[in-house]
Backbone as JSON Lines, residues from 0, in Angstrom:
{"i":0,"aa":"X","n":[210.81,98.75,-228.92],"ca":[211.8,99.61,-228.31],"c":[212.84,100.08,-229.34]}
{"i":1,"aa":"X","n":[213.24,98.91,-229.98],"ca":[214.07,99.42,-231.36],"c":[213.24,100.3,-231.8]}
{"i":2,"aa":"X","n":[212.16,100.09,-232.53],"ca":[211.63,100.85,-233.65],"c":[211.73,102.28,-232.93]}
{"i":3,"aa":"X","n":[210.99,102.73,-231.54],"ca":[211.0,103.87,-231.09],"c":[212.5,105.06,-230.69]}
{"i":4,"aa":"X","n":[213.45,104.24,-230.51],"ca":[215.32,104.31,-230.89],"c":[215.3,104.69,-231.89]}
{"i":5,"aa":"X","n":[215.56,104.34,-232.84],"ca":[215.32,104.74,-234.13],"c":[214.68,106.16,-234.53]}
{"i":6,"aa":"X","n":[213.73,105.62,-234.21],"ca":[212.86,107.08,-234.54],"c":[213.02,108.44,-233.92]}
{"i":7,"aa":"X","n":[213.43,108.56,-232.33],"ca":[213.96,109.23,-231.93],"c":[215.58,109.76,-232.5]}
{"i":8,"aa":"X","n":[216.49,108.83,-232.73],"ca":[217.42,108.66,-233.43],"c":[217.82,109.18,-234.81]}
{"i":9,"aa":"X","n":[216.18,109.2,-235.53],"ca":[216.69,109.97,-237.09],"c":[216.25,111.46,-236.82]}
{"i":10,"aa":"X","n":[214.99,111.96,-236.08],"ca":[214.52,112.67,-235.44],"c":[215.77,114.19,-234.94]}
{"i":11,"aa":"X","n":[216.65,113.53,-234.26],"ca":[217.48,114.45,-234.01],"c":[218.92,114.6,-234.89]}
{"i":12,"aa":"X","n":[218.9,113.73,-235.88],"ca":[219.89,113.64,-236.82],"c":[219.24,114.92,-238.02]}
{"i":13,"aa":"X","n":[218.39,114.29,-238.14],"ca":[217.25,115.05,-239.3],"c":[217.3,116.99,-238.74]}
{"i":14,"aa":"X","n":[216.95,117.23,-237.3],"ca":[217.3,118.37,-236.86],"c":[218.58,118.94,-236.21]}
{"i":15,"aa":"X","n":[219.93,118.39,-236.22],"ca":[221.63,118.49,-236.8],"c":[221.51,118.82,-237.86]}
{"i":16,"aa":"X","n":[221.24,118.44,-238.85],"ca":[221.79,118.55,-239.94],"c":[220.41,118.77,-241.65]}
{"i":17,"aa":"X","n":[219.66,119.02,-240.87],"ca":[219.05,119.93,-241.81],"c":[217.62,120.89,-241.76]}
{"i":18,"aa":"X","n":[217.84,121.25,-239.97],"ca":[217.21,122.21,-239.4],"c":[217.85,123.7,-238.96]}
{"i":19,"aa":"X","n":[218.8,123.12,-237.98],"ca":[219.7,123.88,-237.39],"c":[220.69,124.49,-238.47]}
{"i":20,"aa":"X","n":[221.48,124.29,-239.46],"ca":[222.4,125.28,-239.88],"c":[221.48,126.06,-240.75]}
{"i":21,"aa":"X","n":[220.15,125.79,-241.38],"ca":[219.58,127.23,-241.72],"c":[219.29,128.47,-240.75]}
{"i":22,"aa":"X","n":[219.11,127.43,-239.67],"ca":[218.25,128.65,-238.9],"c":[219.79,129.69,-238.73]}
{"i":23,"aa":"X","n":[220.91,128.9,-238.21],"ca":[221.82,129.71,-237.42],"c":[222.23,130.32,-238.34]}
{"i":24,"aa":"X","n":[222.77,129.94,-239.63],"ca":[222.77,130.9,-241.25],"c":[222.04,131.96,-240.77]}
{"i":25,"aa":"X","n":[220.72,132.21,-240.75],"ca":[220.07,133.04,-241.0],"c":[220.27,134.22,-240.0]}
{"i":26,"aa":"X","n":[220.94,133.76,-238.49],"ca":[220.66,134.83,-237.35],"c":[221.95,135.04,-237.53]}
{"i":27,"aa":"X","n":[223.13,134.81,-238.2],"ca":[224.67,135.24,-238.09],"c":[224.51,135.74,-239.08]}
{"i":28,"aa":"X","n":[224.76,137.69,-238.64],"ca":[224.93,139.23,-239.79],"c":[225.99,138.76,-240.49]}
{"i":29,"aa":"X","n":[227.25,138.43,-239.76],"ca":[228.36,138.45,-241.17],"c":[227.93,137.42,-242.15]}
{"i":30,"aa":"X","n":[226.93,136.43,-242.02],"ca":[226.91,135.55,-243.71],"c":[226.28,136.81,-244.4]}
{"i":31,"aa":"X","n":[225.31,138.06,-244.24],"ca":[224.55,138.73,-244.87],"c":[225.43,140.1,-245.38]}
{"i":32,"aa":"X","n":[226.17,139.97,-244.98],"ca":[227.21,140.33,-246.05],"c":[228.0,140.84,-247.21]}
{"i":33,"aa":"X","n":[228.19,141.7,-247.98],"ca":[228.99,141.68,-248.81],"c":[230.7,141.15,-248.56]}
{"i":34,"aa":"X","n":[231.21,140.46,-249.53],"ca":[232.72,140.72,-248.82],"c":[233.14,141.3,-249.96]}
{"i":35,"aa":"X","n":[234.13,141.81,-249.68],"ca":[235.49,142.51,-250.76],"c":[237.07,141.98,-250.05]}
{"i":36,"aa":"X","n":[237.77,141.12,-251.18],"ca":[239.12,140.88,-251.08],"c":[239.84,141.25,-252.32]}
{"i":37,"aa":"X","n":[241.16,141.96,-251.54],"ca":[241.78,142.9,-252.52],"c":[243.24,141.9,-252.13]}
{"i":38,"aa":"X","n":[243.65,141.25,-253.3],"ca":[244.51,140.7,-252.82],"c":[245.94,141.08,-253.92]}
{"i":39,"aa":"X","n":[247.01,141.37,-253.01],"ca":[248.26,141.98,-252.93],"c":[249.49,141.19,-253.19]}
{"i":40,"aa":"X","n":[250.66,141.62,-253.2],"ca":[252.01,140.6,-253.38],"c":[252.01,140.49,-251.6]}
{"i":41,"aa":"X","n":[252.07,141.44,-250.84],"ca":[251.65,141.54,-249.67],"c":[251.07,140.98,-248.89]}
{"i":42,"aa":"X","n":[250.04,141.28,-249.13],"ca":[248.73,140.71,-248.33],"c":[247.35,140.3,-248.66]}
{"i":43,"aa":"X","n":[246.27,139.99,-248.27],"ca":[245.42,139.55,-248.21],"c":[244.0,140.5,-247.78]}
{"i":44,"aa":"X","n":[243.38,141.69,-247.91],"ca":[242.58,142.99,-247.06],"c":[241.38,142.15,-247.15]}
{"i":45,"aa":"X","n":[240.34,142.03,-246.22],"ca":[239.65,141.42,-245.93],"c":[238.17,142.29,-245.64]}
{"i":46,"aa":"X","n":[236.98,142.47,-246.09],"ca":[236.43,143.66,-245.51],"c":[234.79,142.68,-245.96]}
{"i":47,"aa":"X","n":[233.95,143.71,-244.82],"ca":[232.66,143.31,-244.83],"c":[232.23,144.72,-244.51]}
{"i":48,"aa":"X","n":[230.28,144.57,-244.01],"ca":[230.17,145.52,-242.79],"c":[230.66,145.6,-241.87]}
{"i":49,"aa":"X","n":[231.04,144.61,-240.84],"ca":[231.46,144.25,-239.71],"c":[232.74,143.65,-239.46]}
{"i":50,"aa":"X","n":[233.9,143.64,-240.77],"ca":[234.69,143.28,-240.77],"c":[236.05,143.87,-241.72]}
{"i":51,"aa":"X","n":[236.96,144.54,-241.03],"ca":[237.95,144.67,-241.51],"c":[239.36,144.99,-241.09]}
{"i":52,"aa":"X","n":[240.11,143.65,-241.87],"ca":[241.0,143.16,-241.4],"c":[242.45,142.9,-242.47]}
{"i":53,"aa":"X","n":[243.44,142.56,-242.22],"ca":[244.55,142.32,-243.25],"c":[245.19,140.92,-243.14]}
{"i":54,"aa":"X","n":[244.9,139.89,-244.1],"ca":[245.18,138.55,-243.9],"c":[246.73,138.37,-244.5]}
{"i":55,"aa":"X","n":[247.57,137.63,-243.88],"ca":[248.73,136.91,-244.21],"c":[248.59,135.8,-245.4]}
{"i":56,"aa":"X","n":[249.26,135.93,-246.49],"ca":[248.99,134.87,-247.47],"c":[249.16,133.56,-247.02]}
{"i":57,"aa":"X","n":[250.19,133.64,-246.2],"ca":[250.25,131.89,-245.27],"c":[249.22,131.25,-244.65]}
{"i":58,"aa":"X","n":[247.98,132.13,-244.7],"ca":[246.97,131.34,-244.27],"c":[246.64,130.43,-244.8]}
{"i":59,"aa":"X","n":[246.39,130.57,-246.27],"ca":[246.05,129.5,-247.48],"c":[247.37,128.07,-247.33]}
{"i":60,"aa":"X","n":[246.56,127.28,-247.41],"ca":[247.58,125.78,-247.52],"c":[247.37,125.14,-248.41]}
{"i":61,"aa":"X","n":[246.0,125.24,-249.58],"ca":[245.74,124.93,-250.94],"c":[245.26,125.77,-251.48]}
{"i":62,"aa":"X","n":[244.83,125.47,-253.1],"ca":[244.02,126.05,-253.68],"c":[243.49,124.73,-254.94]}
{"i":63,"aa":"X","n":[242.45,124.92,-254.61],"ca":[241.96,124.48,-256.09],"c":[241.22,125.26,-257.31]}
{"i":64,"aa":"X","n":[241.44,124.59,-258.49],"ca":[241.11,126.19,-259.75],"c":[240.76,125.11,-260.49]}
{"i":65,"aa":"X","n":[239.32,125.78,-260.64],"ca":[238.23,124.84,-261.57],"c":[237.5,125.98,-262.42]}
{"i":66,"aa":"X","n":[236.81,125.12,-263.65],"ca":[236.38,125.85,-264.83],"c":[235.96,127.28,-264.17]}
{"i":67,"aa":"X","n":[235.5,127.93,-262.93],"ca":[234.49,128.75,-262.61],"c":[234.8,129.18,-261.54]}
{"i":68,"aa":"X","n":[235.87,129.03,-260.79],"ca":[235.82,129.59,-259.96],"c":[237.34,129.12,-258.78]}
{"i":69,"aa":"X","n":[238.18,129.69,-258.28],"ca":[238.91,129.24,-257.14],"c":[238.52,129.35,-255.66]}
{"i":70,"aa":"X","n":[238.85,128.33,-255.64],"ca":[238.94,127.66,-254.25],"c":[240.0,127.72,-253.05]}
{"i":71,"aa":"X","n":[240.39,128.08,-251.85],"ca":[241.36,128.35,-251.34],"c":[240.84,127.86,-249.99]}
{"i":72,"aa":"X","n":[241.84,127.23,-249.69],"ca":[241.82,126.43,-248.17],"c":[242.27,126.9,-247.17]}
{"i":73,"aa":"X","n":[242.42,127.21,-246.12],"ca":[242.79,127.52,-244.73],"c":[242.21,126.71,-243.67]}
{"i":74,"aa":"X","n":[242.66,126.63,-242.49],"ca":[242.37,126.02,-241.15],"c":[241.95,124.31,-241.43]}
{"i":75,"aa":"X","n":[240.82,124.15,-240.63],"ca":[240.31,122.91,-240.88],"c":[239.24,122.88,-241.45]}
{"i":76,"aa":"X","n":[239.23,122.79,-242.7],"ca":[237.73,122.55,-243.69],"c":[237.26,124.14,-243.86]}
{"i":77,"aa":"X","n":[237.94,125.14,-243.96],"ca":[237.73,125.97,-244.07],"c":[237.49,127.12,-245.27]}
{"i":78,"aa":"X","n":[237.0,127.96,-246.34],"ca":[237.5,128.05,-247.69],"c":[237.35,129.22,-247.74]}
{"i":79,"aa":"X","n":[238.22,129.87,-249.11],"ca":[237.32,130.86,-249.79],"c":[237.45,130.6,-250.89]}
{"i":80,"aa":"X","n":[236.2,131.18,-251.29],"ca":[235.65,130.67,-252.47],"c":[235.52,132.38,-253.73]}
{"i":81,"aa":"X","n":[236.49,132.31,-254.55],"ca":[236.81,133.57,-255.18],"c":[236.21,133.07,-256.8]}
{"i":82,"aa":"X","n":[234.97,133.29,-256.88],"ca":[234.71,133.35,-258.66],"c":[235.0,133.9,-259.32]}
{"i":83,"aa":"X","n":[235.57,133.27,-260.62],"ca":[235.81,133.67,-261.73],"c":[235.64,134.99,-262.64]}
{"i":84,"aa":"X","n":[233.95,134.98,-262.46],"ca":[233.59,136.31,-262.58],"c":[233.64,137.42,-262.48]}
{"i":85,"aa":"X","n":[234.5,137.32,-260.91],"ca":[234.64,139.27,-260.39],"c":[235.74,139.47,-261.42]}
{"i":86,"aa":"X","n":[236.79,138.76,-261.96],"ca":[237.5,139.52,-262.47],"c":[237.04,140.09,-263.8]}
{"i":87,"aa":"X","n":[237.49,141.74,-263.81],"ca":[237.21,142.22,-265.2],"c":[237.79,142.09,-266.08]}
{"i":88,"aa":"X","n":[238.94,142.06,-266.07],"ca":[239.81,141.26,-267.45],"c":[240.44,140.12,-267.27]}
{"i":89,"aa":"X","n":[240.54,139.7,-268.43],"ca":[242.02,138.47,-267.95],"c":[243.24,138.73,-267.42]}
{"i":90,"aa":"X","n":[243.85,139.83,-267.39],"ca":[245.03,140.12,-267.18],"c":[244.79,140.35,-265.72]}
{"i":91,"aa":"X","n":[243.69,140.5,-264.98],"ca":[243.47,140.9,-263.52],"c":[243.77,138.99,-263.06]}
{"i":92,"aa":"X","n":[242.75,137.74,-264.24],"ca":[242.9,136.81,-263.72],"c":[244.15,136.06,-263.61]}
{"i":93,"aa":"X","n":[244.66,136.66,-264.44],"ca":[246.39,136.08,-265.03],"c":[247.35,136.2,-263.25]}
{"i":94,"aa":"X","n":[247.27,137.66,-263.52],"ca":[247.61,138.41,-262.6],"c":[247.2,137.73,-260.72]}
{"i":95,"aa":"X","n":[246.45,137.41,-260.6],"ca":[245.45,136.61,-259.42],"c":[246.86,135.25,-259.36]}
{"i":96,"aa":"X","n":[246.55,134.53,-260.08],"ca":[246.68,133.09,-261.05],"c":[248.24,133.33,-260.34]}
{"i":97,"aa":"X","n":[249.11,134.28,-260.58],"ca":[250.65,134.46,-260.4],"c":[250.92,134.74,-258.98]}
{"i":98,"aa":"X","n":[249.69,135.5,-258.11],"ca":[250.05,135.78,-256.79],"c":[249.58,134.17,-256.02]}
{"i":99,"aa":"X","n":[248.63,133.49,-256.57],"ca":[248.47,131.96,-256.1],"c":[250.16,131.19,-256.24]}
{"i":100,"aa":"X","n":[250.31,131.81,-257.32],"ca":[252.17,130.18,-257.68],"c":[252.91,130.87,-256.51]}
{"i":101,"aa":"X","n":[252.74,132.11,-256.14],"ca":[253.91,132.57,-255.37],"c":[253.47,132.15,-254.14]}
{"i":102,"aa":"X","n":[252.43,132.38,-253.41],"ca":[251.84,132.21,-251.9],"c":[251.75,131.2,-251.43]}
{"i":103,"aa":"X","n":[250.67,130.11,-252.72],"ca":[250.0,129.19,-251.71],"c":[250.94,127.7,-252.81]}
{"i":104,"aa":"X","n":[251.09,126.73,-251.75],"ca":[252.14,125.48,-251.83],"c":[251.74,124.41,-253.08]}
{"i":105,"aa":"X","n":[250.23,124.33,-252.53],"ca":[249.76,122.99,-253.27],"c":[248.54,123.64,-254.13]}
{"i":106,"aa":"X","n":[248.44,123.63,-255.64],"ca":[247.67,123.99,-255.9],"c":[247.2,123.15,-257.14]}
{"i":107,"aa":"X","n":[245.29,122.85,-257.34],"ca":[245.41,121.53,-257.92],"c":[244.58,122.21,-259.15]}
{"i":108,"aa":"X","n":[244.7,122.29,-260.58],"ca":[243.61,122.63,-261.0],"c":[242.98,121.7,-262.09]}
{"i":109,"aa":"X","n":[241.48,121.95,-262.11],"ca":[240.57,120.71,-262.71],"c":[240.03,121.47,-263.7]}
């Protein structure tokens, strides 16, 4: 009876957590996506296909800034994730880097 607990038991753990969020990935349009964020002393412009909107910098409550890329926190477990890369110069990243000290509170970098 154990053994069959069990088995039923990993069975639906196994399809939580590494059945189901591909599939639902795959049928939700906004992950498929482009995004574009244009970010301001202002604000935050937010845009997809299906999405466009103007974010409040107070959303962010961290940031983390690692070799490759920043990290920015909102809600509960929530992120965006802004690479390194889009920027074309340094002075765009500098520039980025200065609207983070002003906006967001806690910011950790590694």
């Amino acid at each position: 009876m154990l053994i069959a607990t069990s088995a039923v038991l990993t069975l639906i753990l196994t399809t939580a957590f590494l059945i189901i969020p591909p599939i639902a990935f795959r049928r939700e349009p906004k992950f498929k996506d482009e995004y574009s964020l244009t970010f301001t002393p202002e604000n935050i412009h937010f845009k997809t296909d299906h999405i466009n909107s103007v974010l409040q910098w107070n959303i962010y409550t961290r940031a983390l800034i690692d070799a490759h890329s920043y990290v920015l926190y909102y809600g509960a477990g929530s992120i965006s994730v802004i690479p390194k890369r889009v920027f074309t110069s340094a002075d765009q990243q500098v520039e980025f880097e200065h609207l983070l000290r002003q906006h967001v509170a806690k910011i950790v970098a590694r």
